[in-house]
N, C-alpha and C positions, 0 to 999 in steps of 0.2 A: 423820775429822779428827783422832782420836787419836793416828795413826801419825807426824803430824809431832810433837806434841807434845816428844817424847824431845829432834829432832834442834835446836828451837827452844829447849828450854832448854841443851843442848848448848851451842850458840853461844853462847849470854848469859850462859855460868859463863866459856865461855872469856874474850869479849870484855872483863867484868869484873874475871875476872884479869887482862889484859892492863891493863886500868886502871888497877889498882889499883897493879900492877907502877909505871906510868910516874909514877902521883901519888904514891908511896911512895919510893920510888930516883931520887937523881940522876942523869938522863941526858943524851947529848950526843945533836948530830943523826942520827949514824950508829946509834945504840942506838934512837931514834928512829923513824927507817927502818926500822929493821929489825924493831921493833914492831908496826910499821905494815903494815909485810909480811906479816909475822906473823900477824896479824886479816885481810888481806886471803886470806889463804889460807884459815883456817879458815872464813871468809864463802864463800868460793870452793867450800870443799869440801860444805858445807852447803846452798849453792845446788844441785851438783849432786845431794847427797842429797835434798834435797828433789823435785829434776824427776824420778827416779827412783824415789819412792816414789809420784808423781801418775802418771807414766807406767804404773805398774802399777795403780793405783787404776781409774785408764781402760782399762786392756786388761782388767781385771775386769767392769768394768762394760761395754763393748764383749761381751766375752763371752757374761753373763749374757742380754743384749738379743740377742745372736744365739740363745741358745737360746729364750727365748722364743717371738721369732718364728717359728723352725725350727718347734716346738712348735705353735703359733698356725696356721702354714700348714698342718702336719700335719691339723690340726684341722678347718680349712678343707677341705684338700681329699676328707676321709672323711665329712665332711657334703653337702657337693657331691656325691662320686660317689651317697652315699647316696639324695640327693635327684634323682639322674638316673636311678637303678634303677629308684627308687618312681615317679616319673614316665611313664618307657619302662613299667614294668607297667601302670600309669592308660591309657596313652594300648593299651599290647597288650588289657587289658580291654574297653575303649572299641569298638575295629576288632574285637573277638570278638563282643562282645556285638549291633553294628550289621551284622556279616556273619549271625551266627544271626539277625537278624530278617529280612535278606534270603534267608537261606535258605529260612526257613519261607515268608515267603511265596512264593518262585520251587517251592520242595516243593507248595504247596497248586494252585497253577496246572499244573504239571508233574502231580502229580495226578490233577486233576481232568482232564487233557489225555489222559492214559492211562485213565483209565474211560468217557472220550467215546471212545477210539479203540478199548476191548475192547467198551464197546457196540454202536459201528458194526461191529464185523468179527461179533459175534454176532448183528448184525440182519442182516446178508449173506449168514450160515450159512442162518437161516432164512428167508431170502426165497428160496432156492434159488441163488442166488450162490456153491456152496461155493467155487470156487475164488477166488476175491476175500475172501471171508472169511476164509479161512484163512491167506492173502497177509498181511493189514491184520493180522491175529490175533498170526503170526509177526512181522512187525516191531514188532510192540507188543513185545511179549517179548523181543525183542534190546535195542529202545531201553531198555525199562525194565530191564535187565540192568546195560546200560550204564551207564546215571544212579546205580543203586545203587552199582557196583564205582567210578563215580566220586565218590561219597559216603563209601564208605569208605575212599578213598586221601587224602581230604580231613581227614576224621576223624583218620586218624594223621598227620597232615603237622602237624595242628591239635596234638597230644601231643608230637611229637616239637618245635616251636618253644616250647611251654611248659616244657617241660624246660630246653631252651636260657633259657629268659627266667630259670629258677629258678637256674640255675648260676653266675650271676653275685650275686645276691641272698644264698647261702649262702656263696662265696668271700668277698662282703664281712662276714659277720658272721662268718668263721670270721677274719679276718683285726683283728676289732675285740675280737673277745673278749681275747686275750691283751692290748689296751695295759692295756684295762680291769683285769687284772688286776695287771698291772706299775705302775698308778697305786697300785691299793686298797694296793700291798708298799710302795709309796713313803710313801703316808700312811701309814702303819704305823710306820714308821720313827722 
């Protein structure tokens, strides 16, 4: 509010001279007029100084409020993504944790499925059945082949999505580090 001050008393040393002029000196109507004119311009010219030092007051302040919220959204959205990482991990931990408990259990069935079937095929051997036993025997051995080699394509499949879940997790803190640092240089200032 201080910036009008200058251009407000400005006009009031004019406008007084101007007064003082007409209540001190005989004049007629044209001197008059023209006095008159005279105030009315320097009023004129001080209105627009005036709208011009508000018009910039307000693009200041306009300003200011856009950085802010620039600032404020910025804010907003590294907290958001933040909190969608840690969630997506919550929810990837979650489906880890509820698939290894279905694993072990379908592991202890699967199991126990192949001890009943190397049993059968070496009760087979010994009941004089070798060729059926050893049938039963071998396909134990292929299936449980199988099951393993697909346990362990599981396993990395499992490593290689955890990886991926991490690279986004580190992007965003490699990407948060620096404001933080360009804040702490700010307050420094």
């Amino acid at each position: 509010m201080f910036k009008f001050l200058p251009g407000i008393l400005l006009v009031q040393i004019a406008t007084s001279v101007l007064a003082f002029i007409l209540i001190r000196t005989p004049v007629d109507d044209v001197q008059t007029a023209a006095i008159s004119l005279l105030a009315f311009v320097i009023s004129l010219f001080g209105a627009f100084w005036f709208a011009s030092i508000a018009h910039n007051l307000h693009k200041d302040a306009l300003e200011k409020t856009r950085q802010q919220f620039t600032q404020e959204r910025e804010t907003l959205l590294v907290d958001t993504e933040r909190q969608k990482v840690e969630m997506l991990k919550q929810t990837h931990d979650q489906i880890v944790k509820e698939t290894n408990r279905a694993h072990a259990k379908a592991n202890l069935k699967v199991g126990a499925m192949f001890t009943a079937a190397v049993g059968f095929g070496a009760v087979m051997l010994f009941s004089q059945l070798i060729t059926a036993g050893l049938l039963v025997l071998a396909a134990t051995g292929g299936a449980l082949t199988g099951y393993l080699a697909r346990a362990r394509q599981d396993r990395l499949a499992k490593t290689v999505l955890q990886q991926q879940l991490q690279a986004p997790v580190s992007k965003l803190l490699e990407v948060d580090e620096p404001k933080k640092k360009k804040k702490s240089a700010i307050k420094k200032s």
